[in-house]
C-alpha positions in Angstrom: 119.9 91.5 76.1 118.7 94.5 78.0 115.8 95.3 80.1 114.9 98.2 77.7 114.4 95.6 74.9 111.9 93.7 76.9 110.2 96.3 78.3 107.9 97.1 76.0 106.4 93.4 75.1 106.5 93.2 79.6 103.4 95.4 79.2 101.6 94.2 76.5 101.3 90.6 78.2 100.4 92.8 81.4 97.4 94.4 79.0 96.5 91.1 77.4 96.5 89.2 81.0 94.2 92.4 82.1 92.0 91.5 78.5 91.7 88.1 79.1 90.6 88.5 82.8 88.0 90.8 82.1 86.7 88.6 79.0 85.4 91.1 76.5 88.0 91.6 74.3 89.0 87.2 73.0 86.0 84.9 71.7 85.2 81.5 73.3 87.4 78.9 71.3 85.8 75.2 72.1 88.6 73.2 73.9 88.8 69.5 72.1 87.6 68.1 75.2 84.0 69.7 74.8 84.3 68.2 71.1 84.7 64.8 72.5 82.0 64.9 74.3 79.3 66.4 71.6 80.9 63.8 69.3 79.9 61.1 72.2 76.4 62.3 73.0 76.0 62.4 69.2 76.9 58.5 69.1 74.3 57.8 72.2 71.9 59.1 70.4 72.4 57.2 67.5 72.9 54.2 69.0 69.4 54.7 71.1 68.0 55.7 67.5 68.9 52.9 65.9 67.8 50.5 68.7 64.3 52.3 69.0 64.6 51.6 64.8 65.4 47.8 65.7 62.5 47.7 68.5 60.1 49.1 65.9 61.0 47.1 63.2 61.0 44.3 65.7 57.3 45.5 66.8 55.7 45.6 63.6 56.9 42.2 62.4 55.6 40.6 65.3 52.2 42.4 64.9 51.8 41.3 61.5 52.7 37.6 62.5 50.2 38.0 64.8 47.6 39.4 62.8 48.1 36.9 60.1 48.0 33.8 62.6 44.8 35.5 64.0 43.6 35.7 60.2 44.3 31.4 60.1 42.5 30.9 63.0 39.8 32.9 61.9 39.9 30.9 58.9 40.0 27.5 60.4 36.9 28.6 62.8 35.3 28.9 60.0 35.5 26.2 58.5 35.1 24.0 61.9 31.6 26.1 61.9 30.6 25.5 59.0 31.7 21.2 59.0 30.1 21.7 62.3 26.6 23.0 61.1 26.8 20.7 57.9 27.2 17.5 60.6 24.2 19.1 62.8 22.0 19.2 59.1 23.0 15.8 58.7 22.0 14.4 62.3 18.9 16.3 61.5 18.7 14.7 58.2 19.2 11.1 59.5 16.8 12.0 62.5 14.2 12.4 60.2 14.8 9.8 58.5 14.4 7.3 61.5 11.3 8.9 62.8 10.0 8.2 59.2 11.1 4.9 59.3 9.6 4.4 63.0 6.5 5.8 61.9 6.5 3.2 58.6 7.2 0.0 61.6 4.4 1.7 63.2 1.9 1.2 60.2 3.3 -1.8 59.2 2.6 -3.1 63.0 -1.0 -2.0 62.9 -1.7 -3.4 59.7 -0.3 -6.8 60.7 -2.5 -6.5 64.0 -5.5 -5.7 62.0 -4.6 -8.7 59.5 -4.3 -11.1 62.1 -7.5 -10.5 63.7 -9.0 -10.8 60.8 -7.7 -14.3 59.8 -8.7 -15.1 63.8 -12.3 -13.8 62.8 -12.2 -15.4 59.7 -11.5 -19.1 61.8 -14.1 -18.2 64.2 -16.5 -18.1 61.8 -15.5 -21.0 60.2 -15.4 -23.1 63.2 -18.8 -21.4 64.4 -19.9 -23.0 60.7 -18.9 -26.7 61.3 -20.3 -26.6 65.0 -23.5 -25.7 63.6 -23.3 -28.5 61.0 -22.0 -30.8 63.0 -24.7 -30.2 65.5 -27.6 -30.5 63.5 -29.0 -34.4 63.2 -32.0 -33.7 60.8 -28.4 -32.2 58.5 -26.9 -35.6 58.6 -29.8 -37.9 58.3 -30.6 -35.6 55.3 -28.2 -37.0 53.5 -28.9 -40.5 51.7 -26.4 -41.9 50.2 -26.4 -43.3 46.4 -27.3 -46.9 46.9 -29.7 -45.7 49.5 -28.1 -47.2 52.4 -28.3 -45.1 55.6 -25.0 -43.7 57.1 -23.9 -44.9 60.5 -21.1 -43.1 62.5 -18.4 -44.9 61.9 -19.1 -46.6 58.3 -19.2 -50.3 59.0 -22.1 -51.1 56.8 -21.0 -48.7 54.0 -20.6 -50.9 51.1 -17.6 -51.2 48.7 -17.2 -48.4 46.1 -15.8 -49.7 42.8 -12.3 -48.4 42.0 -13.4 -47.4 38.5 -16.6 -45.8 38.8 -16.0 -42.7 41.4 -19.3 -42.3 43.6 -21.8 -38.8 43.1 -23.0 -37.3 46.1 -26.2 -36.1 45.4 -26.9 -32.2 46.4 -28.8 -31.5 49.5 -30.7 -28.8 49.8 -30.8 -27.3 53.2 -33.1 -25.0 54.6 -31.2 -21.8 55.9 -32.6 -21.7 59.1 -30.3 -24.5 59.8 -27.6 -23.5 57.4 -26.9 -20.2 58.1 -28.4 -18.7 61.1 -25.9 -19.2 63.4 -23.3 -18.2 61.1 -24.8 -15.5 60.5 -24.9 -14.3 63.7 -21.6 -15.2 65.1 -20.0 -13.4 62.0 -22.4 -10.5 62.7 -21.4 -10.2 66.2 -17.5 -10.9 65.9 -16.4 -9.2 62.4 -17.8 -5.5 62.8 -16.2 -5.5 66.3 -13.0 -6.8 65.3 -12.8 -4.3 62.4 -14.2 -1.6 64.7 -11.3 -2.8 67.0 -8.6 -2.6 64.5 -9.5 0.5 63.7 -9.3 1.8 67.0 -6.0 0.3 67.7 -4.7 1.7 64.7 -6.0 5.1 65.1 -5.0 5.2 69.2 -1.2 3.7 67.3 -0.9 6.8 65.6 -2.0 9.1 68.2 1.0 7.6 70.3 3.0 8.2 67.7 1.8 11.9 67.8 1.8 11.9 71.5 5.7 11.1 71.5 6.8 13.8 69.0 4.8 16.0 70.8 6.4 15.1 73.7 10.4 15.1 72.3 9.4 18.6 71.3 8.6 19.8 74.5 11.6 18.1 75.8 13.8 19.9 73.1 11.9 23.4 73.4 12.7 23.2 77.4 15.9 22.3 77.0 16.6 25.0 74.0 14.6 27.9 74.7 13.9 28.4 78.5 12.2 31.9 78.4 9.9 31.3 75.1 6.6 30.6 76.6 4.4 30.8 73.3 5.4 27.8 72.2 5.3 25.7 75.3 1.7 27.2 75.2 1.0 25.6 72.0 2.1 22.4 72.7 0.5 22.1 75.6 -2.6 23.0 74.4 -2.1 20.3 71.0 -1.3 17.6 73.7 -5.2 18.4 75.7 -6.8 17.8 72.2 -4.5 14.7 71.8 -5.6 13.1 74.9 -9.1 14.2 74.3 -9.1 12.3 71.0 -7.4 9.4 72.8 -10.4 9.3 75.3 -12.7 9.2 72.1 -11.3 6.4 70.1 -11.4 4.2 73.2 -15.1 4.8 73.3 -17.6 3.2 70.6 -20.4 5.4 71.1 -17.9 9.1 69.7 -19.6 11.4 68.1 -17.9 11.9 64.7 -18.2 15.8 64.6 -16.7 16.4 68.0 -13.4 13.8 67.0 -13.5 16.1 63.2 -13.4 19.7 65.5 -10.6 18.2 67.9 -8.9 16.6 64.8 -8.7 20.0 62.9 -7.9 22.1 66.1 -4.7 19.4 66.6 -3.6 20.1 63.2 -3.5 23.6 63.8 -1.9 23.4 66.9 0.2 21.4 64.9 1.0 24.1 62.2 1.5 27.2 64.4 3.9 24.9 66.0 6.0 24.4 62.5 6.2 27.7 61.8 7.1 28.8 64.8 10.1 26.0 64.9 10.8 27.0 61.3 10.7 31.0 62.5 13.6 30.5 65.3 15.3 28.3 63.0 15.6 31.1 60.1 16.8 33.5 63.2 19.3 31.7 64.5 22.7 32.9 62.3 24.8 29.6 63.0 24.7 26.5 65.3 25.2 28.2 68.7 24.9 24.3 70.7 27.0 20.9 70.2 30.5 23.5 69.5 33.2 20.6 69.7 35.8 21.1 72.1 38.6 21.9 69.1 36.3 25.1 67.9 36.0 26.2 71.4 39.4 25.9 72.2 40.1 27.6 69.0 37.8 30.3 69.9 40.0 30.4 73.6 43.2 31.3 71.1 41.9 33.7 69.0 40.8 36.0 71.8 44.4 35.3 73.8 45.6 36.5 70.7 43.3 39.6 70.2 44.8 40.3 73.9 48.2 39.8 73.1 48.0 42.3 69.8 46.2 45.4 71.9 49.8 44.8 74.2 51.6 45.2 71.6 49.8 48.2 69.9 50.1 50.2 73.4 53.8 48.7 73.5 54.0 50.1 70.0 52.4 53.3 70.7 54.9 54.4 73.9 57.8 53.4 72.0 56.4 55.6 69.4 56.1 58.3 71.9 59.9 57.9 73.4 61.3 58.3 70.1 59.3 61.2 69.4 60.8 62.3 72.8 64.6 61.4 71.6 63.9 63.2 68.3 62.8 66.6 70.2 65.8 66.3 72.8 68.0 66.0 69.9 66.7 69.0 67.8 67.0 70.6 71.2 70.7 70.0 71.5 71.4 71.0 67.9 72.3 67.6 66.8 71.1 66.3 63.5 69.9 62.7 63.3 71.7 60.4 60.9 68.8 59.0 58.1 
C-alpha cells in the first residue's frame, strides 16, 4: 500500500482526535464501570430500606405487645381494687358486727349487775325480817300452842304428837308495829338505792361505751384525715357533754332537765358527726389505704411500662424520620424505591 491511500483517513483521525479533545462535537456515553456502581448504591439503599421496613415492623409489634400487657395489668389492678375494697366492706361489715355484739355483752352485763343486786336486796330484807322476828319475845310467847302448853327453847316438855292426827297451829295475829316496822324501813332504805344504783351503773355502762367509740373515732380521724379540723371539733365538743353527763349520773341530787339538754346536744354532736363520716365516705372514689403489696407492686409495672412505651414511640418517631431522610436522598439521586 501507498502513502497516498492512507493519507486521507491520516487526517480525519487528526480532525476526530482535535473533536474529541475539544468535547463539543461526541456525547457522554456512561462507561460500565459507572453502571456498577449506580446498580450498587441502588442495592444499599434497598437493603437499608428493607432493614428500616424490618426495624419498623419490629417497632410496632413490640408496641402493641406492650400496650396489650399494659391493657392486663390494667385489668388485673382492677380487679385487685375492687377484691381489695370488697375485703375493706367486709372488715367494716364484721367491725360492726363486734361493736354490736360488744355493746349486746355490755347490756347483758348491766342487767345481770342490776339482777344480782336485786336478789342481794331481796336477802337483806328477808334476813332484816327474821332478825326482827326472832328478836321480839312478846312474838314468841304469843304463840300458845294447841294443848296449851307453853313453848320452851329447846322443846323438852313438848308433848307427843300423834302420827295420825297432824297438829293446827292456830293464827296469830300480830300487831304491825312489831311485824313490819323494821322491815319496812330496811327495805325502804336499801331497795330505792339499790335500784337508784343500778340504774346509774347502767346508764355510766353505756356512756363508756359511748365514751370508747368516741374515742376510736378520734383515733381513726387523726390517723386518716390530719388537716380536717371540723370534725375533730365536733368530737371534742360531743366528748365535753359526755363527761358532763358522766359527772351527773354519779350524783343523786341531777337535775333532770340539765341531763335531757346535754343528752340532746350529745346526740347531735353525734349526728353532725355521721354525716360528716358518711360525706368523706361518698367523696372518696376508691380505697386509697391498706393497698396490698401485689397491687402496689402492680401499680410499680404498669408505670415502668408507660416508660418503656414513650421510648419506643420517640424510638419510633426518629426512625420514622431517617427513613423519610433515605426516601428524599433517594428521589434526590434519581433512584426509584422497590415497593
Amino acid at each position: 500500500m501507498s502513502d497516498s491511500h492512507f493519507y486521507p483517513r491520516g487526517r480525519e483521525l487528526q480532525a476526530g482526535q482535535v473533536a474529541y479533545s475539544r468535547g463539543d462535537t461526541l456525547p457522554h456515553v456512561r462507561t460500565s464501570c459507572a453502571a456498577s456502581n449506580d446498580a450498587a448504591v441502588h442495592e444499599r439503599y434497598k437493603a437499608i430500606l428493607s432493614e428500616v421496613e424490618g426495624l419498623s415492623h419490629q417497632l410496632r409489634v413490640t408496641i402493641e405487645g406492650r400496650t396489650a400487657m399494659e391493657q392486663s395489668l390494667n385489668e388485673e389492678l382492677r380487679r385487685a381494687t375492687k377484691a381489695i375494697s370488697e375485703r375493706d366492706e367486709t372488715v367494716k361489715q364484721q367491725e360492726v358486727e363486734l361493736m354490736h355484739m360488744r355493746g349486746m355483752v355490755e347490756i347483758l352485763t348491766s342487767r345481770l349487775e342490776f339482777y344480782e343486786e336485786n336478789r342481794r336486796s331481796r336477802n337483806v330484807s328477808r334476813r332484816s325480817r327474821s332478825v326482827s322476828r326472832k328478836s321480839s319475845p312478846a312474838l314468841e310467847a304469843a304463840t300458845p300452842r294447841e294443848d296449851g302448853s307453853p313453848t320452851t327453847a329447846r322443846g323438852f316438855l313438848t308433848p307427843r304428837r300423834s302420827s295420825r292426827t297432824k297438829p293446827k297451829r292456830a293464827k296469830v295475829t300480830t300487831p304491825p308495829s312489831l311485824k313490819e316496822k323494821d322491815v319496812m324501813d330496811i327495805v325502804n332504805e336499801t331497795v330505792p338505792l339499790s335500784v337508784y344504783n343500778n340504774c346509774a351503773s347502767v346508764a355510766q355502762k353505756g356512756l363508756n361505751w359511748v365514751k370508747f367509740m368516741l374515742e376510736r373515732c378520734v383515733v381513726i380521724h387523726s390517723s386518716t384525715h390530719k388537716e380536717d379540723d371540723t370534725a375533730k371539733d365536733n368530737v371534742n365538743t360531743a366528748l365535753g357533754f359526755l363527761k358532763d353527763l358522766q359527772g351527773y349520773y354519779t350524783s343523786a341530787d341531777a337535775d333532770h332537765a340539765t341531763i335531757n339538754s346535754h343528752c340532746a346536744h350529745l346526740s347531735n354532736c353525734l349526728v353532725k358527726l355521721a354525716n360528716d363520716a358518711a360525706a368523706r365516705r361518698e367523696g372518696v372514689d376508691g380505697p386509697s389505704e391498706g393497698i396490698s403489696d401485689r397491687e402496689q407492686r402492680l401499680r410499680v409495672l404498669v408505670s415502668t411500662l408507660a416508660k418503656e412505651r414513650d421510648v419506643l414511640k420517640k424510638q419510633a418517631k426518629l426512625i420514622a424520620r431517617e427513613n423519610l431522610r433515605l426516601l428524599g436522598q433517594l428521589n434526590e439521586d434519581g433512584v426509584a424505591p422497590s415497593s
